[in-house]
C-alpha positions in Angstrom: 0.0 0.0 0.0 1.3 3.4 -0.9 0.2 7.0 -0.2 1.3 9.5 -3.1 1.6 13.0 -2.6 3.1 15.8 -5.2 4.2 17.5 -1.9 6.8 14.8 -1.1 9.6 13.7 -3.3 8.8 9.9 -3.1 5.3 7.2 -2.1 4.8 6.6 1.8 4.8 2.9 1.2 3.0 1.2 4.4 3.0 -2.6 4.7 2.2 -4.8 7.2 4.0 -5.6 10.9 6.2 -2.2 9.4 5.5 1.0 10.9 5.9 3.8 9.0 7.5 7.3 10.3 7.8 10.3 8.0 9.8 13.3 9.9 9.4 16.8 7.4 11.6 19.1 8.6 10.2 21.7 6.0 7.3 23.4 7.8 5.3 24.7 5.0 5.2 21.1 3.3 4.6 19.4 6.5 1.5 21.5 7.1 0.2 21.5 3.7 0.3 18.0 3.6 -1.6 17.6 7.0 -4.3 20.0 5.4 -5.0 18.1 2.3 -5.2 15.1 4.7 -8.2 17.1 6.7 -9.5 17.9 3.9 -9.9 14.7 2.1 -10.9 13.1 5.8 -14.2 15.5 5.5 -15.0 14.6 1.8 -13.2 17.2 -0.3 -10.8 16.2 -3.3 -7.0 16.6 -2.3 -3.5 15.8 -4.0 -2.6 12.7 -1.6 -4.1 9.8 -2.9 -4.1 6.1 -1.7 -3.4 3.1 -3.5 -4.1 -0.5 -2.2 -3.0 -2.6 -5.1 -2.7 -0.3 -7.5 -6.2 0.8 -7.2 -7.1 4.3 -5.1 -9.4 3.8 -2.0 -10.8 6.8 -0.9 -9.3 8.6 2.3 -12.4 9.2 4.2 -12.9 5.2 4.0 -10.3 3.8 5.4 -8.0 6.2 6.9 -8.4 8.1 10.4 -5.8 11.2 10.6 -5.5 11.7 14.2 -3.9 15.6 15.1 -5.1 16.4 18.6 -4.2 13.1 20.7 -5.7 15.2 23.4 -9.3 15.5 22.2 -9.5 12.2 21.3 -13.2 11.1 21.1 -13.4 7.0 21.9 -16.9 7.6 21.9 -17.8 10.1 19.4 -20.6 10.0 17.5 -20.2 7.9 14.5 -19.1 5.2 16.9 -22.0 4.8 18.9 -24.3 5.5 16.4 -22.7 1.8 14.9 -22.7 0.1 18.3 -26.4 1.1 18.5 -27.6 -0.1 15.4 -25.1 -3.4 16.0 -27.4 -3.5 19.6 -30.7 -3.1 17.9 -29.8 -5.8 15.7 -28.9 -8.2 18.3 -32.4 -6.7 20.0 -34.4 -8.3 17.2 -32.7 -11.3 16.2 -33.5 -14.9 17.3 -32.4 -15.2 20.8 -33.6 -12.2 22.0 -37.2 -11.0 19.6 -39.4 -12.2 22.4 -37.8 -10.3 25.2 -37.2 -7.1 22.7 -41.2 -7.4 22.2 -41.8 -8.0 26.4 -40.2 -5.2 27.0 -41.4 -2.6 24.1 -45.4 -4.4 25.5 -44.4 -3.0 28.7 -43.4 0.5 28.1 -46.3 0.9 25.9 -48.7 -0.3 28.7 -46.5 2.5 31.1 -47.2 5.1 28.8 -50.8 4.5 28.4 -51.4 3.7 32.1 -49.8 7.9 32.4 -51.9 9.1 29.8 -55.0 8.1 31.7 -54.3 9.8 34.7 -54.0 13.4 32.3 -56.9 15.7 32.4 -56.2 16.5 28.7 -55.5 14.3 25.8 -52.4 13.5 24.3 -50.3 11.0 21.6 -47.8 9.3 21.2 -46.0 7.1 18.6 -46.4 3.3 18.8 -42.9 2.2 17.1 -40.3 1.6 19.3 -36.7 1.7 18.2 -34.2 0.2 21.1 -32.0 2.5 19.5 -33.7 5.5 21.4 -33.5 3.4 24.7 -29.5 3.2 24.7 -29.1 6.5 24.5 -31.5 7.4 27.3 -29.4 5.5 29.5 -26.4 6.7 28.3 -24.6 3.9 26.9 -21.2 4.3 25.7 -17.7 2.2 25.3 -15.3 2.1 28.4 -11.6 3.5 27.3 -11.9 7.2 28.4 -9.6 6.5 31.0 -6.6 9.5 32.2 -4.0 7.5 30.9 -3.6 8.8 27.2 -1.7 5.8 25.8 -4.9 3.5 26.8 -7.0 6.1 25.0 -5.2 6.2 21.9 -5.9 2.3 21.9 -9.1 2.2 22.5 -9.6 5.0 20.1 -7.9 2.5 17.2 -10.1 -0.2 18.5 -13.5 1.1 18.2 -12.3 2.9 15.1 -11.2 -0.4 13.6 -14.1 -2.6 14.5 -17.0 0.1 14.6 -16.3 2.2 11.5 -13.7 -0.4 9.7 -10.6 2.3 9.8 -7.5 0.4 9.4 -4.8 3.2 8.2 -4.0 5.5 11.2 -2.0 8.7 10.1 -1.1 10.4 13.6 0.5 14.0 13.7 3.1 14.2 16.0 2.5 11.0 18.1 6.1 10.7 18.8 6.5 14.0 21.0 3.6 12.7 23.8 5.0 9.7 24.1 8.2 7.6 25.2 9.5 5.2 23.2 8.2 2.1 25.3 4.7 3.8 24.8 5.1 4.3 21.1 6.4 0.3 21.2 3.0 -1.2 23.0 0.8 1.1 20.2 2.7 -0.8 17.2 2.2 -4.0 18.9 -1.6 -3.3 19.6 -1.6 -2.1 16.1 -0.4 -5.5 15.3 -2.4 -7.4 16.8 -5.2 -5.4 15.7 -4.3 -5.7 11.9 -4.2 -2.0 11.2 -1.6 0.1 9.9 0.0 3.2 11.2 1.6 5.9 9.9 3.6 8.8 11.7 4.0 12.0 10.3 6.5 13.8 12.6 8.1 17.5 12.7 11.0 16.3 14.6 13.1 13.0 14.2 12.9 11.2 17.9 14.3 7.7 19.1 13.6 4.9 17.2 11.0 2.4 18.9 11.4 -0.9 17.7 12.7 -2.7 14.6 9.8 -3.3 12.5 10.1 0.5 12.7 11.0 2.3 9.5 11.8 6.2 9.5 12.3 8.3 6.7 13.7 11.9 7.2 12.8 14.7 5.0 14.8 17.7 5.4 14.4 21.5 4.4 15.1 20.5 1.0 12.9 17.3 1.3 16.0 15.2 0.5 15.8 11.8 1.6 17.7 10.2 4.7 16.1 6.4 5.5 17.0 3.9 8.5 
């Protein structure tokens, strides 16, 4: 897999078990870059493009650009919108229909039992969608603990299963964390069969082996290790 830019001299190629790390020493291309990233992430065209194959995928697909590790959303919207419509399913299927409809008998009976008791009349709509129900309770994925490495995994997790990310760009991951910490993110990555890539303004310690680092300087001439 490859992502090709006219703003760098040569593909980011990303494969798997290899963790990718681009430092851009050159400001103004480091930042452009990052924009036409946004940009495509919220449905505009851009210059980067993304080939799996030798066929382009579509950025806002598959790809997650991460900028602000500090406002980093494990339940955002998108995500429990899909784990609510993956619980209404489970709500209606075969092991659980009869208890679904017990339960949506019940509330209906409540409701009518309270309209009685009003001095005026009033309606009410008979569907029920369970999907209402989880988020009157609240319901929402664990992982929005203090400790910001555990976020950023959870955040790949739910991304990966609930939305089917599975290229993570990150924007300067490597200056909030040690290298230990950036080791136990590739091996979660791993294990989690998604790919990262690191776009850095600064080269930092290498973390691992299956690490590979390519340095871009003000010239955007190429130094690899």
């Amino acid at each position: 897999m490859n992502l090709v830019t006219p703003l760098l001299p040569s593909p980011v190629i990303v494969q798997e078990n290899q963790h990718t790390v681009v430092v851009i020493e050159n400001q103004e291309v480091f930042s452009n870059l990052v924009l036409d990233l946004l940009k495509q992430e919220e449905g505009q065209p851009g210059e980067a493009v993304l080939y799996d194959d030798f066929e382009p995928v579509a950025l806002n697909k598959r790809v997650q650009l991460v900028t602000d590790l500090f406002r980093l959303e494990v339940n955002n919207k998108k995500v429990l919108n899909a784990v609510y419509d993956e619980l209404k399913q489970r709500s209606v299927d075969e092991v659980h229909f009869m208890q679904t409809a017990g339960l949506t008998q019940q509330i209906q009976e409540y409701i009518e039992t309270l309209l009685q008791e009003l001095p005026y009349v009033a309606e009410y709509d008979m569907g029920f969608d369970t999907a209402l129900l989880f988020r009157l309770v609240g319901l929402r994925l664990g992982g929005e603990g203090s400790d910001l490495c555990e976020k950023v995994l959870s955040y790949i997790q739910t991304q990966h299963r609930f939305l089917q990310k599975d290229i993570f760009i990150f924007v300067n991951l490597k200056a909030a964390f040690l290298p230990s910490q950036i080791a136990e993110l590739y091996k979660a990555a791993d294990y989690e069969k998604v790919f990262l890539i690191l776009l850095e303004a600064h080269n930092y310690e290498k973390a691992g082996q299956n690490e590979h680092i390519t340095i871009l300087d003000q010239d955007l001439c190429e130094i690899t290790g």
